[in-house]
N, C-alpha and C positions, 0 to 999 in steps of 0.2 A: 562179552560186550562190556566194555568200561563206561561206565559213567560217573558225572564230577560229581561234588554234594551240590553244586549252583545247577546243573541239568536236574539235578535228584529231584532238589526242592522246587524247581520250579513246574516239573512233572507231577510234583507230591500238588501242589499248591493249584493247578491247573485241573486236577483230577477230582478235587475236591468240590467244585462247583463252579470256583471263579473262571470268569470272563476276563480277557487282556481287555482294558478301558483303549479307545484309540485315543490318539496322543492330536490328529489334526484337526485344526479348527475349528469349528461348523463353518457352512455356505453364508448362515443368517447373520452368525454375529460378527463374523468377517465383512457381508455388505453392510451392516449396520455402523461399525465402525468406521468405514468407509465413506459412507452420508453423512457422518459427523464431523468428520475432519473435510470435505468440499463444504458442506454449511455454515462452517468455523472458516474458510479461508473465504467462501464469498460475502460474507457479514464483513473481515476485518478488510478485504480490499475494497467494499462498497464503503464504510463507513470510516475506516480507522489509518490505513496508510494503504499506497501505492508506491512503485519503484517506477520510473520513467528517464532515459537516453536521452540528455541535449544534443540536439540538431543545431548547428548555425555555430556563426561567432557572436552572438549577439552581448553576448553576457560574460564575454572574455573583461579580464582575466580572470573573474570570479569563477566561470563555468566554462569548460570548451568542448565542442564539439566530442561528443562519444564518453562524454561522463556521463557515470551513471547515480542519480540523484533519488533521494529517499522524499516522497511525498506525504507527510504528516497531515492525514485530513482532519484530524481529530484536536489540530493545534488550535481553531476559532471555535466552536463546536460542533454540533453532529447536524453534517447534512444530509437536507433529504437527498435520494439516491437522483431525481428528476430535475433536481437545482434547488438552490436554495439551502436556508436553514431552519433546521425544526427546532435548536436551541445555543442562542451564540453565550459562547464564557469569554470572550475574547476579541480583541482586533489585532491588524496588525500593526507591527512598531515600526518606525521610520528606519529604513535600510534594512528591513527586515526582506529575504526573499521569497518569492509565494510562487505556485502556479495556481494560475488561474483561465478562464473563458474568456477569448475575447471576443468583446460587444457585437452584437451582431453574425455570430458564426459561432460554430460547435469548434475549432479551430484551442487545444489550449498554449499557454504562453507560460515561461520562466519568466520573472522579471524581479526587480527590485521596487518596494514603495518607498515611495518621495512623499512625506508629509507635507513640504513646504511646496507650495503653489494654490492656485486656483481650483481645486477637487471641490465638487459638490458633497453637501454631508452624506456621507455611509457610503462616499467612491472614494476610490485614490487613484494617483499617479502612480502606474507603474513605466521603469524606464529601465532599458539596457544600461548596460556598464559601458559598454563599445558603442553611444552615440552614435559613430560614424556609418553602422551597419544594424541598427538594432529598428525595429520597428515596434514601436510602441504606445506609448498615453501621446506622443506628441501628433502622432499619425490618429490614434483610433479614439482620443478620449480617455478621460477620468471611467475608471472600471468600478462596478455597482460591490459594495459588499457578498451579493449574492453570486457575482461571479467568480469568485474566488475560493480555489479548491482545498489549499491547505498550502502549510509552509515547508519549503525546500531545503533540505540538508545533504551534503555530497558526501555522499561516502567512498571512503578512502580507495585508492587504487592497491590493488596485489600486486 
């Protein structure tokens, strides 16, 4: 019978008491790690950013139908997850774009704010860029600070 020195030693090495360690992961710390990363992504989608697909032309040319747009919730500060906010660093700036709630309805909105007009303090005018097709502040009203979800950035097509 032949054997190699690498069969030898690990014969020799085997015989002497040791155990082969198993190489697969545990059950525990495989689910554990598992809870930590859904806890970590529902914290940062409840509190930090969201991704959402414009529907409409409303916001042509800025946004068109089937972009797909990065929602920065964390750009005003940290809202509660039931509406509202639990600490604002921030408004938004004029022409800045936002999603937001619109008034009256769990319904959310892409739009642009309009500083200049008639907004009562801590609402703004949000408005379509496409006037002609957009529904907006001019239909539903100056929208409340606390409607508003965070600010939109489109991110690039592949």
């Amino acid at each position: 019978m032949k054997i190699t020195i690498g069969e030898s030693l690990k014969r020799e090495f085997l015989d002497s008491g040791h155990q082969r360690k198993e190489t697969r992961p545990r059950p525990a710390r495989v689910s554990l790690v598992l809870a930590i990363v859904i806890a970590t992504l529902i914290v940062l989608r409840t509190f930090v950013a969201d991704f959402a697909v414009v529907q409409g032309r409303s916001m042509l040319p800025s946004l068109g139908s089937g972009d797909i747009v990065f929602i920065f919730k964390g750009a005003y500060g940290l809202r509660n997850p039931s509406g509202g906010y639990f600490l604002l660093w921030g408004r938004p700036k004029n022409h800045d774009i936002v999603a937001a709630i619109r008034p009256g309805t769990t319904k959310a909105v892409i739009k642009r704010v309009w500083l200049e007009g008639g907004a009562e303090e801590d609402s703004y005018l949000l408005l379509g860029d496409n006037k002609y097709e957009s529904i907006d502040s001019r239909e539903f009203g100056p929208v409340p600070m606390n409607n508003i979800l965070g600010r939109v950035l489109l991110l690039p097509r592949l």
